[in-house]
N, C-alpha and C positions, 0 to 999 in steps of 0.2 A: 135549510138546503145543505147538502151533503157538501164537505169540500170548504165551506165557509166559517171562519173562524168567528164567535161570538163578540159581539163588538163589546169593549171591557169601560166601563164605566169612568170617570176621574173622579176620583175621592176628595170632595171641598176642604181645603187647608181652611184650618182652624185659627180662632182669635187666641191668643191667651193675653196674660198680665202674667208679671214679672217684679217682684220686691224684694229689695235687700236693707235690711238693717244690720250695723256693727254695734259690738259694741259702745264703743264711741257715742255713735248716735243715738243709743236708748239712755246713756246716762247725763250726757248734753244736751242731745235736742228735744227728747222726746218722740222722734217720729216712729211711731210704731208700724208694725205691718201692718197688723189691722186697720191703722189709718189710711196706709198706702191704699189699701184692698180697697175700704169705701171709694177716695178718692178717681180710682180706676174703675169701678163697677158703674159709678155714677158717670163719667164722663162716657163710657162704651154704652148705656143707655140712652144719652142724648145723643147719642150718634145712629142708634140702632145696631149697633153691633154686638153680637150673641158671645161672651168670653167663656168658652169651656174649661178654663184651668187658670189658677194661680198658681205661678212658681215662685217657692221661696228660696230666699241666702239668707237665713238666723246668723247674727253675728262673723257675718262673713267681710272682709275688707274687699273694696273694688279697687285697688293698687295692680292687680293683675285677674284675671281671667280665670284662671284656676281656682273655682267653686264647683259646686254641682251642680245646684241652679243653672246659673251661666251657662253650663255644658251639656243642661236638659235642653234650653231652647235653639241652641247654636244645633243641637242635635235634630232635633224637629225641623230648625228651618232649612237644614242642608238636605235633608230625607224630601222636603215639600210638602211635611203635612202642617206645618203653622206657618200662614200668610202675612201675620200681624201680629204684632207683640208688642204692648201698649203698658209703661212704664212711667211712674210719675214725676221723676225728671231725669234727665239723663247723668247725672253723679251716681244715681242707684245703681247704673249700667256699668258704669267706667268711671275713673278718672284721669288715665290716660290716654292723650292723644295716640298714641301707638296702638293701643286697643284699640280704642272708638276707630279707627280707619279701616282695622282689619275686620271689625263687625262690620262697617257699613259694605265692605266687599264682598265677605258673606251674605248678607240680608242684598244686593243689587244681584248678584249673580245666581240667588234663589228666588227675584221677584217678590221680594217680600218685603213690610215695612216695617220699623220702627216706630213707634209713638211716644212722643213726649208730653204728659197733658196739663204739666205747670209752665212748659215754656212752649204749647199750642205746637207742635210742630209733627213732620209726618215725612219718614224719608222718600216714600215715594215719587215727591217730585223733585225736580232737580236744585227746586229752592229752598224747599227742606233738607236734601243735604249739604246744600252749602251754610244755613244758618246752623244746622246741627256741626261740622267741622270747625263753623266759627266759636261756636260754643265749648268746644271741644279744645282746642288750643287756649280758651278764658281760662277753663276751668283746671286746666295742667298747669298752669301759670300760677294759680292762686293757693294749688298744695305744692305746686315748689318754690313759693314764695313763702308762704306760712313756714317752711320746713326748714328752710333758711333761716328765718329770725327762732326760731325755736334752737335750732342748734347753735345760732350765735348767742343767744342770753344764757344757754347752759354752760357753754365754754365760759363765760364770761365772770359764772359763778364757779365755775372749777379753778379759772385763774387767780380768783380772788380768796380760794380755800372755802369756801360756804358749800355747805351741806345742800344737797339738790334729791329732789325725791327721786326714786329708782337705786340700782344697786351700786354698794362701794366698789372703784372702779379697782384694779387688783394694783398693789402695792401703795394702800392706803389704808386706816381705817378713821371712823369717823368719833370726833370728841367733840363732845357739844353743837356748834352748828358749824364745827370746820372739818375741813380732810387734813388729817396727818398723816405724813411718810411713815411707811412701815420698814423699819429698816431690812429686816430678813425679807420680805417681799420686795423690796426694792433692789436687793444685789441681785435675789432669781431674776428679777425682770430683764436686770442689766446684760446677767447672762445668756439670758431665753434671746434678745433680742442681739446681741456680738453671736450666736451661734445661726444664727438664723440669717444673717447676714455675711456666715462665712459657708453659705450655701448647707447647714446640717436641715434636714428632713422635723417636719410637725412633731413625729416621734420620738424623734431623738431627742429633742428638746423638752418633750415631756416627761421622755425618762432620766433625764435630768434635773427637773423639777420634781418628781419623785423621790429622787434621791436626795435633792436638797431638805426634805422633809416641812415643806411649803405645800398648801393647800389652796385649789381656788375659792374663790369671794362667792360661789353659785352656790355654794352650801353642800359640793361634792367632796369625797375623799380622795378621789383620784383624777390625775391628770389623762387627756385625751387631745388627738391631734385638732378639735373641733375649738377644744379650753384652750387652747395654746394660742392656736387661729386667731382666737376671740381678743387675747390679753397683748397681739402684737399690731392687730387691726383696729382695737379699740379707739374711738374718738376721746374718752371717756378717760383713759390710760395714758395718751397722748398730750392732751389739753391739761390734765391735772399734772404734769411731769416737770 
């Protein structure tokens, strides 16, 4: 009929699955994607649910949001074509509470859910998001708790002059299993950091350390406002001092 606009169809939002492994995790825990994959394949078949797509984070950290992964499905479920994104627990997702709330506001205001399928859970009801929130502040508690005792045992061993894996912190170098003062390193720092506190610029400060003919510990030849940042912010510089 002339005049009448063709009635437009709704395009069914899609299931996927969603995996992230780091580093980290393939060399401590072993959890592979591929695992993940089975893991989620199988639990969307006892449910009946058809997963068009896996999205992966290879060696990607969940400390923030900025992955590609992450910004493939955050992208789908804002557009409305993925209704369900079914992940096998929720640390793969996040490990911040500040993330996790800004996804679940995403995923509530696109009508879409979340699934978790080692801790059974589904944000579409209201008591799936409150046990996933609850889970959600656990598990921000237990990496800034771990990260705590990590950087107190490291200070601990910096206090005590013992050699600690990772890099010599700058105005030291290391003899057998202690740190020792470096003395040329050690007047730059002195200096880097009386300049730096009488308001002189990153810059400045490095082309002062250029000129002192001081090199940083990164295995560079040249000093940058970034090197400079690093040797007055250091915990590492700090602790050992």
């Amino acid at each position: 009929m002339r005049g009448r606009k063709a009635r437009v169809q709704p395009t069914e939002r899609t299931t996927v699955g969603y995996v992230r492994v780091s580093t980290l995790d393939q060399a401590e825990n072993g959890v592979s994607l591929d695992a993940q994959e089975s893991r989620i394949a199988a639990y969307a078949t006892a449910l009946g649910w058809q997963v068009s797509e896996i999205i992966r984070d290879a060696g990607e950290s969940a400390k923030s949001l900025k992955r590609p992964g992450i910004a493939k499905v955050l992208s789908g479920v804002q557009a409305g074509a993925i209704g369900r994104v079914i992940t096998l627990k929720l640390d793969r997702v996040t490990r911040s509470m500040r993330d996790l709330s800004s996804l679940l506001d995403v995923f509530a205001k696109a009508d879409a859910s979340l699934v978790s399928v080692s801790e059974s859970l589904d944000t579409q009801s209201a008591a799936g998001r409150l046990v996933v929130n609850m889970l959600g502040v656990v598990a921000e508690w237990e990496r800034l708790a771990i990260g705590e005792r990590t950087a107190q045992a490291l200070a601990h061993k910096r206090r005590c002059g013992k050699v600690y894996s990772g890099r010599t912190p700058f105005g030291y170098h290391r003899d057998g299993d202690k740190l020792v003062g470096d003395v040329a390193q050690q007047r730059a720092l002195a200096q880097a950091r009386s300049m730096h506190a009488a308001g002189a610029s990153l810059r400045q400060i490095a082309a002062r350390l250029e000129s002192l003919g001081v090199k940083p510990n990164n295995g560079g030849s040249k000093w940058y406002a970034q090197s400079v940042k690093h040797i007055l912010t250091s915990k590492m510089t700090s602790d050992a001092a």
